[in-house]
N, C-alpha and C positions, 0 to 999 in steps of 0.2 A: 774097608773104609768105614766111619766111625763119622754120620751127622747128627750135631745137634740140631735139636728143634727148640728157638728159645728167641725172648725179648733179648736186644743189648744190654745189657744190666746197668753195665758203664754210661751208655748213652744217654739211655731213659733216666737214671740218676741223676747224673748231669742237668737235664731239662726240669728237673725236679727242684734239684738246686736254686735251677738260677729264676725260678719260679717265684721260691721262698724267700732268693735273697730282693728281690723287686719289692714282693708284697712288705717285706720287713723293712725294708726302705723307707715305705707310704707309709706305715701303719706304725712303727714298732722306733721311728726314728733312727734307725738305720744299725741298731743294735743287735746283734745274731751273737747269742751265746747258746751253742748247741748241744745236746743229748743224743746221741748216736745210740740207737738201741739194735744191734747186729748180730753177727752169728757167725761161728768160722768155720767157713766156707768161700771158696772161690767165686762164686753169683752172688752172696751177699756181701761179699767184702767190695765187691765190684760197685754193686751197690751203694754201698756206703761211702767209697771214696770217691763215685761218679756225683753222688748228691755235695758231697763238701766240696769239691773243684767248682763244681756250678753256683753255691752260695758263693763260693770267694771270688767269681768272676763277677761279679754285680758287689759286692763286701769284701774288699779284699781282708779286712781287717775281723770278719767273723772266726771267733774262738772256738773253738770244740775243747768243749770242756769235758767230756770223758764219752771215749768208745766201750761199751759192756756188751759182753754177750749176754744176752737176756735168755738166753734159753729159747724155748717153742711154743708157750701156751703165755695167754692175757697175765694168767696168776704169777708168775716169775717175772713179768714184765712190768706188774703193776708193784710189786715190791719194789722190784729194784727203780721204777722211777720214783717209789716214796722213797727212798734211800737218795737217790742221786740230787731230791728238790731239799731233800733235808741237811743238807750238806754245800748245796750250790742252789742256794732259793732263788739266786738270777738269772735261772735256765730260762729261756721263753720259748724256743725251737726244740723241738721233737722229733728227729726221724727214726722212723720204725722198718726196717724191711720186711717185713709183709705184715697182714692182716691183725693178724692174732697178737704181734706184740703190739700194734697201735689201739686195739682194744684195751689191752691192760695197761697204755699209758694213759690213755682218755680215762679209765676209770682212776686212777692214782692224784691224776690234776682235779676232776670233781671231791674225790674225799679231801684233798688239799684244800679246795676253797677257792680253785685259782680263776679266775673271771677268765671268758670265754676269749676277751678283747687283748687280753695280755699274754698270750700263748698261743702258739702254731705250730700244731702236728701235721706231720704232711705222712702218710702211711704209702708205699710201695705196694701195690697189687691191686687195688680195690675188686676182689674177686669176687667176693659175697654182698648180700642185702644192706647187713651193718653198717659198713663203711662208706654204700653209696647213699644208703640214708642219712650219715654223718653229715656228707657231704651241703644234701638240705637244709639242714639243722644249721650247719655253720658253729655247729659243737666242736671247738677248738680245732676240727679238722677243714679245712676252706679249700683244699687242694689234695689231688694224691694223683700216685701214676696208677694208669690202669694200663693192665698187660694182655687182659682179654685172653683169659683162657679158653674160653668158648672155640676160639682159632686154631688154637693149638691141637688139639684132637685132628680135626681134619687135616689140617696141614701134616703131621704125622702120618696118615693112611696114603697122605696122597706121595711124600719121598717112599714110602714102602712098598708102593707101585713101582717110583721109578724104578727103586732098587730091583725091585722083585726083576723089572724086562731089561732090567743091565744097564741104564741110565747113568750120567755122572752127577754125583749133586756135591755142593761144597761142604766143609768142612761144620758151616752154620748156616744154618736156614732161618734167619731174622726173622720174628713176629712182629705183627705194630706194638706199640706203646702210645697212649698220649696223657698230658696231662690233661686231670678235668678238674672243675669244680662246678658251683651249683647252678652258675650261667652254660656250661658246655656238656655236663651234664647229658643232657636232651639229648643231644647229638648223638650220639652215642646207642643209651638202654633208654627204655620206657616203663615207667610204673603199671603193672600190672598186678591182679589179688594174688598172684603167687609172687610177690617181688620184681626184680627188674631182671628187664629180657630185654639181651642186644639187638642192636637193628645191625645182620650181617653185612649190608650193602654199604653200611657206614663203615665198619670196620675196615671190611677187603678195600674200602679205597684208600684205606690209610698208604 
């Protein structure tokens, strides 16, 4: 038998979604023209259509103006979103499946010019310092899911035990996810001189 250790992808997308489609609501007047920036793969494709279900639950009428594989590094990502603004300049929404392409879309919209107030990147992962810093800043990023890999390690050791004494475990062994931004934040990691460090007891109670 064969378990995953992993966030819902679908889920947590979803909640991400319908995150973005509220804030674009208040903010954006209710306009969602979106940039899927993805990857093909079954956890990011998951991803991706778990966030555009969730937008169009709150917007039914949000566009997805083009899904691209962006590749794996900021650099291919920050290309192709100056390609995709230069072509569809009424993109205002951004999702990125993990980190590293939401780095190279945040830098793509700075060389563009694009004011911080007329654009929302919502990044999938926030797994490193960058993105929870983003977060602060309210540098085009105001929200992202975080999947908390810190958990994941342990949780792996701990089905390898059950396995190991002959245990049954399910198919998928669900990690938390939540969305944060610069108010939930706290919740969560705390700023320390080596970056931010989770508080475990907040997490496992997810």
């Amino acid at each position: 038998a064969v378990t995953l250790v992993a966030v819902d992808n679908r889920a947590a997308g979803f909640a991400l979604g319908r995150w973005a489609g509220e804030w674009v609501r208040d903010h954006l007047d209710g306009r969602a023209e979106l940039l899927d920036l993805t990857f093909e793969l079954p956890n990011t494709r998951d991803r991706s259509e778990g966030f555009l279900a969730g937008l169009r639950s709150i917007l039914p009428y949000a566009r997805l103006v083009l899904s691209l594989n962006a590749g794996s590094t900021p650099q291919s990502a920050c290309q192709i979103t100056h390609n995709a603004l230069a072509v569809h300049p009424g993109i205002n929404v951004i999702f990125a499946i993990n980190d590293a392409l939401a780095s190279g879309a945040a830098q793509a919209c700075r060389e563009e010019g694009i004011a911080a107030k007329d654009l929302l990147l919502l990044p999938f992962g926030l797994e490193g310092n960058t993105l929870r810093d983003s977060l602060v800043t309210c540098d085009y990023c105001r929200a992202g899911l975080a999947m908390f890999p810190e958990i994941v390690g342990p949780v792996c050791v701990e089905a390898a035990i059950v396995a190991y004494e002959g245990g049954a475990l399910p198919a998928h062994l669900v990690t938390p996810h939540a969305v944060l931004t610069s108010d939930s934040l706290g919740q969560y990691y705390h700023r320390t001189k080596d970056g931010w460090q989770c508080d475990w007891q907040a997490i496992e109670a997810k």
